[in-house]
Structure formats: structure tokens, C-alpha cells
NUKE-8546 format. One record per residue: residue number from 1; x, y, z of N, C-alpha, C in turn. Coordinates in steps of 0.05 Angstrom, whole numbers, plus 5000, padded with zeros to 4 digits. Example, Ala and Ser with C-alpha at 12.3 -4.5 7.8 and 13.67 -1.06 7.14 Angstrom:
2
{1,{5264,4886,5156},{5246,4910,5156},{5264,4934,5156}};
{2,{5257,4955,5142},{5273,4979,5143},{5258,5001,5157}};
END
This chain:
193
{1,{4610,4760,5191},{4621,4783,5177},{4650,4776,5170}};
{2,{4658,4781,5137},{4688,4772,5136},{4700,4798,5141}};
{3,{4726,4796,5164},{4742,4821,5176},{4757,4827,5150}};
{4,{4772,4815,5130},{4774,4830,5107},{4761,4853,5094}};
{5,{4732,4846,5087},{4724,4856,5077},{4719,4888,5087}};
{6,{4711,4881,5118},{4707,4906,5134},{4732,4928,5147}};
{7,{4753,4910,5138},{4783,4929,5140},{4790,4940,5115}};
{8,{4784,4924,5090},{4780,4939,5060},{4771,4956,5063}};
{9,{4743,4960,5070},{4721,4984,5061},{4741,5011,5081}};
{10,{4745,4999,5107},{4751,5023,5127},{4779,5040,5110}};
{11,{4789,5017,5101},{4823,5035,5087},{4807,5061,5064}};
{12,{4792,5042,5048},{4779,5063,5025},{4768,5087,5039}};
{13,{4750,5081,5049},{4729,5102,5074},{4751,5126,5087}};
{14,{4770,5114,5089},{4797,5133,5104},{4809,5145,5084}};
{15,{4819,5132,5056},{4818,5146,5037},{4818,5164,5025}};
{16,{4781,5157,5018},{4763,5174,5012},{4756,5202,5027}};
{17,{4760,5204,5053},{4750,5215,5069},{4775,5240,5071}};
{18,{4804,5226,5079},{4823,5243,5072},{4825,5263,5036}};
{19,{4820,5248,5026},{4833,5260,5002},{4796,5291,5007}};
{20,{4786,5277,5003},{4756,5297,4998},{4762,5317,5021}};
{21,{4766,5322,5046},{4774,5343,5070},{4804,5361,5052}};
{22,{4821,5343,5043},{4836,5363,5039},{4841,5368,5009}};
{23,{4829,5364,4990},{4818,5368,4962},{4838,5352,4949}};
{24,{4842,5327,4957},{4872,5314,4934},{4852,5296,4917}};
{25,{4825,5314,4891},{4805,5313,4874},{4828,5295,4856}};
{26,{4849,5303,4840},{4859,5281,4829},{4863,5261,4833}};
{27,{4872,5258,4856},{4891,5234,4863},{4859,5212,4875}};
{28,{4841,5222,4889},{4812,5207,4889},{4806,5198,4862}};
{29,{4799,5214,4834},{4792,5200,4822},{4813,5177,4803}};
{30,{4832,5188,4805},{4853,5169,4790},{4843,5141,4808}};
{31,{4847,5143,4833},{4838,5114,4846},{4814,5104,4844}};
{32,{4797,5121,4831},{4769,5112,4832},{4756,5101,4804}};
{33,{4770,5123,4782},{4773,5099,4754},{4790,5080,4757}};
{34,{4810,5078,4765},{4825,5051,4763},{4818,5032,4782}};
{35,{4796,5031,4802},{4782,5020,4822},{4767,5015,4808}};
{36,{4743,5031,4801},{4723,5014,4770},{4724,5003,4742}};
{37,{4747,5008,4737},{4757,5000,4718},{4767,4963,4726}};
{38,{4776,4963,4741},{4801,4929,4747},{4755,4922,4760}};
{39,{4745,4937,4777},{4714,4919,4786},{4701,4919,4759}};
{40,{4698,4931,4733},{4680,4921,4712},{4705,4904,4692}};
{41,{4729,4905,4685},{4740,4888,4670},{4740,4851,4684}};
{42,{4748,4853,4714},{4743,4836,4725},{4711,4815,4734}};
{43,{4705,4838,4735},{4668,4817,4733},{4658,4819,4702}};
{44,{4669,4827,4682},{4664,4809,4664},{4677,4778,4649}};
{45,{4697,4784,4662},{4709,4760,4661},{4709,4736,4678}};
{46,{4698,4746,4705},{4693,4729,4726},{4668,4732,4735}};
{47,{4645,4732,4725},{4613,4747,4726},{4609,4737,4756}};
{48,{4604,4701,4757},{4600,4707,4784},{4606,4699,4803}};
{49,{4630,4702,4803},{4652,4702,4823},{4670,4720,4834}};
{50,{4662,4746,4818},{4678,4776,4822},{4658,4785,4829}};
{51,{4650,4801,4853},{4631,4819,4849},{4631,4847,4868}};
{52,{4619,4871,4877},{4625,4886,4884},{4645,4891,4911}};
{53,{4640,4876,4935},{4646,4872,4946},{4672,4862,4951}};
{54,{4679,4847,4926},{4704,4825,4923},{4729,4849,4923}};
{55,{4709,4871,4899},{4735,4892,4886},{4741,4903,4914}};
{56,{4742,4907,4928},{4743,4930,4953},{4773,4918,4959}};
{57,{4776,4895,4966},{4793,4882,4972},{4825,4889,4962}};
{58,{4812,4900,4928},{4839,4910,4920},{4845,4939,4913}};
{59,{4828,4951,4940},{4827,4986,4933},{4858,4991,4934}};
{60,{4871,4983,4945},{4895,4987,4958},{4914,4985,4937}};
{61,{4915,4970,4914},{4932,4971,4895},{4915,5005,4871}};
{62,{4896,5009,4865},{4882,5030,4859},{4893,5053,4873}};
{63,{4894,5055,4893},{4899,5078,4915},{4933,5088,4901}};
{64,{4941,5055,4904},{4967,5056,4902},{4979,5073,4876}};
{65,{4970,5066,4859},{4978,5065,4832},{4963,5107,4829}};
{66,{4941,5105,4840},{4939,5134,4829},{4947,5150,4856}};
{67,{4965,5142,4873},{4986,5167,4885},{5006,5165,4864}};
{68,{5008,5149,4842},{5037,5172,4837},{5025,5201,4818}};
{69,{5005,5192,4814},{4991,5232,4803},{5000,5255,4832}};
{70,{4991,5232,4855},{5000,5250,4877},{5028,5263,4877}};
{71,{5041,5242,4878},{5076,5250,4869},{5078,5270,4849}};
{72,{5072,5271,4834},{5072,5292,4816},{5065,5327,4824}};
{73,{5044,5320,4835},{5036,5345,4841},{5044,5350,4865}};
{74,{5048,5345,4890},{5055,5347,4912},{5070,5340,4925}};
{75,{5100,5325,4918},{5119,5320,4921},{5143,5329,4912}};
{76,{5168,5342,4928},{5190,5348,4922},{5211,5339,4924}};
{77,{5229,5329,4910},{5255,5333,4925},{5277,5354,4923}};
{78,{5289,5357,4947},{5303,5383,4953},{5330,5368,4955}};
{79,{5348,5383,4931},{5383,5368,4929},{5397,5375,4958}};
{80,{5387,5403,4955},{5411,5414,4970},{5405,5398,5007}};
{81,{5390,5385,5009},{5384,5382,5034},{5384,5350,5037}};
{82,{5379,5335,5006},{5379,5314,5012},{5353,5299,5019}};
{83,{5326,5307,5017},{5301,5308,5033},{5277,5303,5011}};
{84,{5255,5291,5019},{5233,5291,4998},{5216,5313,5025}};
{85,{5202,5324,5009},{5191,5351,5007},{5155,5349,5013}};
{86,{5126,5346,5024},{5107,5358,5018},{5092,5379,5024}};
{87,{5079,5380,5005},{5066,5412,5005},{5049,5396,5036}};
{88,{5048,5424,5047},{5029,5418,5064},{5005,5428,5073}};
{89,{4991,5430,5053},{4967,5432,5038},{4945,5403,5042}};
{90,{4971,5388,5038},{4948,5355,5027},{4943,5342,5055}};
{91,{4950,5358,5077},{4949,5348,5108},{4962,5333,5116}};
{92,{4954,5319,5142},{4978,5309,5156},{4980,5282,5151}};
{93,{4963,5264,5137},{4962,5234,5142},{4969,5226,5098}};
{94,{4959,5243,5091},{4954,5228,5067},{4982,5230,5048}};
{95,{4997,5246,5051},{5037,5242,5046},{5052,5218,5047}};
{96,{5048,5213,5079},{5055,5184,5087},{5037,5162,5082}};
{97,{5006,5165,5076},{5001,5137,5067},{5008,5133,5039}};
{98,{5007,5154,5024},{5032,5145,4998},{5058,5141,4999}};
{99,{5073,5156,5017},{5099,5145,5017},{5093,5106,5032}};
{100,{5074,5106,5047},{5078,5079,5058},{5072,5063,5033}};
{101,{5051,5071,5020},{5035,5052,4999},{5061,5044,4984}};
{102,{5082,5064,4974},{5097,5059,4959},{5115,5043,4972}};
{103,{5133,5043,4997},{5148,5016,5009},{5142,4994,5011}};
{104,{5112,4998,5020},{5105,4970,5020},{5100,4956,4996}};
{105,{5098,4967,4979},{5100,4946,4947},{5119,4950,4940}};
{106,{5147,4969,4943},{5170,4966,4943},{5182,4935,4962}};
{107,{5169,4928,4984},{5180,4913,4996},{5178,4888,4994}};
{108,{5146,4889,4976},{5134,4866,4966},{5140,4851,4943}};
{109,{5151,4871,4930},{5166,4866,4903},{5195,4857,4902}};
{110,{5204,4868,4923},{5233,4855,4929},{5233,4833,4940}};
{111,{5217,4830,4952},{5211,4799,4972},{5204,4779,4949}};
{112,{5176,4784,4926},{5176,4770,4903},{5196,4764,4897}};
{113,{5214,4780,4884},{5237,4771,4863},{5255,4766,4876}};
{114,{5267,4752,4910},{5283,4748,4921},{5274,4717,4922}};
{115,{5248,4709,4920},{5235,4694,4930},{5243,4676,4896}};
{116,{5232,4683,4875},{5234,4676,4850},{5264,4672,4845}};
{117,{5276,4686,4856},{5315,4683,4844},{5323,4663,4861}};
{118,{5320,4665,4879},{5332,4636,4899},{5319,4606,4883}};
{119,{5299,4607,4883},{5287,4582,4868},{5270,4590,4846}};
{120,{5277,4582,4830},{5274,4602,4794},{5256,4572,4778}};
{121,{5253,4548,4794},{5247,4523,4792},{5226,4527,4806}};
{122,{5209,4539,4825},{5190,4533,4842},{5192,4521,4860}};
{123,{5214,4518,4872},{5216,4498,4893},{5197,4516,4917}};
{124,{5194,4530,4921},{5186,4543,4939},{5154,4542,4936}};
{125,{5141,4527,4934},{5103,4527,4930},{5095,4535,4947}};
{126,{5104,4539,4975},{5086,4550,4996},{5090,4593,4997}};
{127,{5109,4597,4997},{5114,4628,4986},{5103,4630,4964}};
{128,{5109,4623,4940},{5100,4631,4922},{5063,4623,4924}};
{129,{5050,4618,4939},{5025,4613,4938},{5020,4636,4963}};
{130,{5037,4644,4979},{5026,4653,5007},{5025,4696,4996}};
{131,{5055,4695,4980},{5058,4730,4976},{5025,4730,4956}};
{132,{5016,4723,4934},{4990,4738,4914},{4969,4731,4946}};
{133,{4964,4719,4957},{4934,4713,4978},{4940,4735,4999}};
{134,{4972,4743,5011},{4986,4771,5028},{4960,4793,5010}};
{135,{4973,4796,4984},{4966,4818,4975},{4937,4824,4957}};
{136,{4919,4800,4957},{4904,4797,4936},{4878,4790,4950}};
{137,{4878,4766,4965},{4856,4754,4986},{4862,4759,5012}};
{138,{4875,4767,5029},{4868,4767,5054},{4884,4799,5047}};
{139,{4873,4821,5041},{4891,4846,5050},{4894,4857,5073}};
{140,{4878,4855,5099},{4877,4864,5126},{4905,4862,5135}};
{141,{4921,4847,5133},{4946,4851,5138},{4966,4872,5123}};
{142,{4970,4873,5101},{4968,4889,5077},{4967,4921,5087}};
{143,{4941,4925,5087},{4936,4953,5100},{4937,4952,5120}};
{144,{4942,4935,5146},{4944,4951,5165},{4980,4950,5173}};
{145,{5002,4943,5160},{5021,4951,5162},{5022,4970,5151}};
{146,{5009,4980,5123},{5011,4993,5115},{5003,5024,5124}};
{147,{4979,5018,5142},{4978,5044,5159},{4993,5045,5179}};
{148,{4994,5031,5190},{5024,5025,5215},{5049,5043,5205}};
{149,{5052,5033,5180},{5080,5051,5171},{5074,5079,5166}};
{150,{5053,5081,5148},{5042,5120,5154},{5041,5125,5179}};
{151,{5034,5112,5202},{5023,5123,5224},{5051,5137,5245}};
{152,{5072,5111,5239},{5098,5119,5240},{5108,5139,5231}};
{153,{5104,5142,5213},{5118,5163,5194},{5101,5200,5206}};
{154,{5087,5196,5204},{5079,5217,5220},{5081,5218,5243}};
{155,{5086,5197,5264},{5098,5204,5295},{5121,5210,5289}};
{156,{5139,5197,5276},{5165,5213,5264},{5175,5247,5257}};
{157,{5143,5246,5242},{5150,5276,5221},{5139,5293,5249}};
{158,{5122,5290,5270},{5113,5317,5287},{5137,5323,5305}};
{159,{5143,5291,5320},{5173,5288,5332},{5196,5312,5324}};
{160,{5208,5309,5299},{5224,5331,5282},{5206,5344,5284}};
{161,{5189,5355,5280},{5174,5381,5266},{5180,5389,5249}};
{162,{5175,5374,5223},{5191,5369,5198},{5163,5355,5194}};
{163,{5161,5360,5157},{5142,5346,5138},{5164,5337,5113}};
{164,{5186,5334,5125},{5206,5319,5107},{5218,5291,5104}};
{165,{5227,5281,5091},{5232,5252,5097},{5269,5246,5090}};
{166,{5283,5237,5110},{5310,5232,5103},{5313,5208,5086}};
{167,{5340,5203,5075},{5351,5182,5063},{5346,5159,5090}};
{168,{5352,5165,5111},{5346,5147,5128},{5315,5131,5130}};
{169,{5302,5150,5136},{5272,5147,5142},{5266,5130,5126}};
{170,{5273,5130,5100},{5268,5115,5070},{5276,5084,5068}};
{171,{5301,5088,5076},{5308,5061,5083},{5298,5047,5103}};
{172,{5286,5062,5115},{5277,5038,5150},{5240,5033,5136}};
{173,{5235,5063,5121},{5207,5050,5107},{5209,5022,5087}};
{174,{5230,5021,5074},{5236,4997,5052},{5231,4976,5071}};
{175,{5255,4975,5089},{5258,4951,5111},{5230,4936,5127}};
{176,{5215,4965,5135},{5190,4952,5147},{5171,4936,5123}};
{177,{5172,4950,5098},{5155,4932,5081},{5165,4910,5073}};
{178,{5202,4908,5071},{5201,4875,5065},{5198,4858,5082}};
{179,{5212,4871,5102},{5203,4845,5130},{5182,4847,5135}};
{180,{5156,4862,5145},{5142,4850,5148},{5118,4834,5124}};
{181,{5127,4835,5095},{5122,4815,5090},{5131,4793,5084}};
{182,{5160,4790,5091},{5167,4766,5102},{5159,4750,5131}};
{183,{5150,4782,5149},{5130,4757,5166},{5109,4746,5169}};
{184,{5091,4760,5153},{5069,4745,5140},{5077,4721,5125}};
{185,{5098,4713,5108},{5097,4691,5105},{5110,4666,5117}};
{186,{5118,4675,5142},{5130,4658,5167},{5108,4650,5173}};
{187,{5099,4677,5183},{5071,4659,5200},{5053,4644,5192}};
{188,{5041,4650,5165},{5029,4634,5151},{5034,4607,5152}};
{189,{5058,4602,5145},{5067,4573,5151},{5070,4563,5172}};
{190,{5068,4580,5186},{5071,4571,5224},{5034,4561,5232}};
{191,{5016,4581,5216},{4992,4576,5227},{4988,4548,5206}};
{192,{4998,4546,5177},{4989,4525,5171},{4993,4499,5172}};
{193,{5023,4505,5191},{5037,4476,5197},{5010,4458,5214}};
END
């Protein structure tokens, strides 16, 4: 059994399962056309080498991309307090796996282009080969920081008794997504030395 595949399905399955209990009907299907959409543009171009199974792998960028419908509808920010805001309506877990979803490709993106500006030449072939396989072929790492950081974020938010998020909170979410995929690509090179 590849553990990828079976930590893919479980992220979607969790998902899926969240959004349908607490009706976030948009924000499911936004992920679910842009989930069939990238699995039929991609297996026609890769017939057979893409195939159902493969897509699962990249529910997590799908998920990603249609929380910001979520943002839209269920997210505030409040000036006077300084604070992002959710209705809390959409329950207790599925706020923070969008706010996580979003640091962690905040973190991943910064780590990219930190990675690209230092050596703009390629000197770097082992990063630049290790961040797309982080986020593309092996995602089990991927999502499970990524639930790690929701999971946080809600021991945080019951802690306060607050469904709010500080300027602080925000920054230590950024921080966990760059470093830890900067330690995914330590280790990587540690396991492949």
C-alpha cells in the first residue's frame, strides 16, 4: 500500500466530510471542480501515467485554492481589534485548515523564491528538485503539517476562547510553514546522503 496515497484520500475524506456536516456546499464544490478539472486536463495529457488515484495526491492544492470562496464568505477582519474574524457556523476545524492551507503555501512560496534568489543560476539542484516532489509527489508530509498547524490553531483558539486570530498567531502560522518546509528539505538530503 503507498502511505501517500492513503494520507491523500484521508485529508480529502476529512475534507469532504467537514465541509458536508457543516454545509461549506461552496467551498466543497469549488474544490471538487478544480479537483476534476487539473484529474481530466491532466490524464489527457498524461493518459497513462495520470490516473485517478495519482489526482488525489493533489487534492490539497484544489482544497487550497477553493478556500478562498471560503474567505469570502466567512471570513472577517475586524480594524478595530486588529483580528481575523469566523463565522462560527462553518465549525470548529474547517477555519483553521484554511487559514493553515493558506501558510503553508505562504511558506512554501517564500521558501521557493528564497531558494531561487540566492542562486538564480541553479546552483542549488538538490532544493530545487526536493520543494515540487514536498508538494507534488510525496504530499503526506505536506498535509500532515498542514493539519498539525490547524490542529494548533484550534488548541490555541479553545485555550483563548476566542474563534479569532491575532497579528501574532499569523506570524508564528507563516513561520511554521516556512520552516517546516525547510525541514523537509534538510532531511531529505540527510536521508539521501
Amino acid at each position: 500500500m503507498n502511505i501517500n496515497l492513503i494520507v491523500a484520500a484521508l485529508f480529502a475524506a476529512l475534507f469532504v466530510w467537514q465541509c458536508a456536516k457543516y454545509q461549506e456546499t461552496k467551498w466543497l464544490l469549488a474544490s471538487l471542480l478544480l479537483w476534476l478539472g487539473f484529474t481530466f486536463n491532466l490524464s489527457s495529457v498524461l493518459p497513462s501515467v495520470y490516473t485517478f488515484s495519482n489526482a488525489l495526491y493533489h487534492s490539497h492544492v484544489a482544497i487550497f485554492i477553493g478556500s478562498l470562496i471560503y474567505f469570502i464568505n466567512q471570513v472577517r477582519w475586524d480594524k478595530k481589534n486588529r483580528l481575523i474574524r469566523f463565522n462560527p457556523a462553518s465549525g470548529p476545524f474547517l477555519p483553521y485548515l484554511a487559514m493553515a492551507l493558506v501558510f503553508m503555501h505562504l511558506g512554501f512560496a517564500a521558501l521557493s523564491l528564497w531558494v531561487w534568489w540566492l542562486y538564480p543560476a541553479g546552483l542549488t539542484y538538490f532544493a530545487a528538485y526536493s520543494l515540487p516532489q514536498l508538494y507534488l509527489l510525496q504530499p503526506t508530509y505536506f498535509m500532515g503539517m498542514t493539519l498539525s498547524l490547524a490542529g494548533l490553531m484550534m488548541i490555541r483558539a479553545r485555550a483563548k476562547n476566542t474563534r479569532a486570530l491575532t497579528g501574532t498567531a499569523l506570524q508564528c502560522a507563516f513561520l511554521w510553514g516556512f520552516f517546516s518546509t525547510a525541514l523537509y528539505i534538510v532531511l531529505d538530503l540527510i536521508y539521501a546522503i
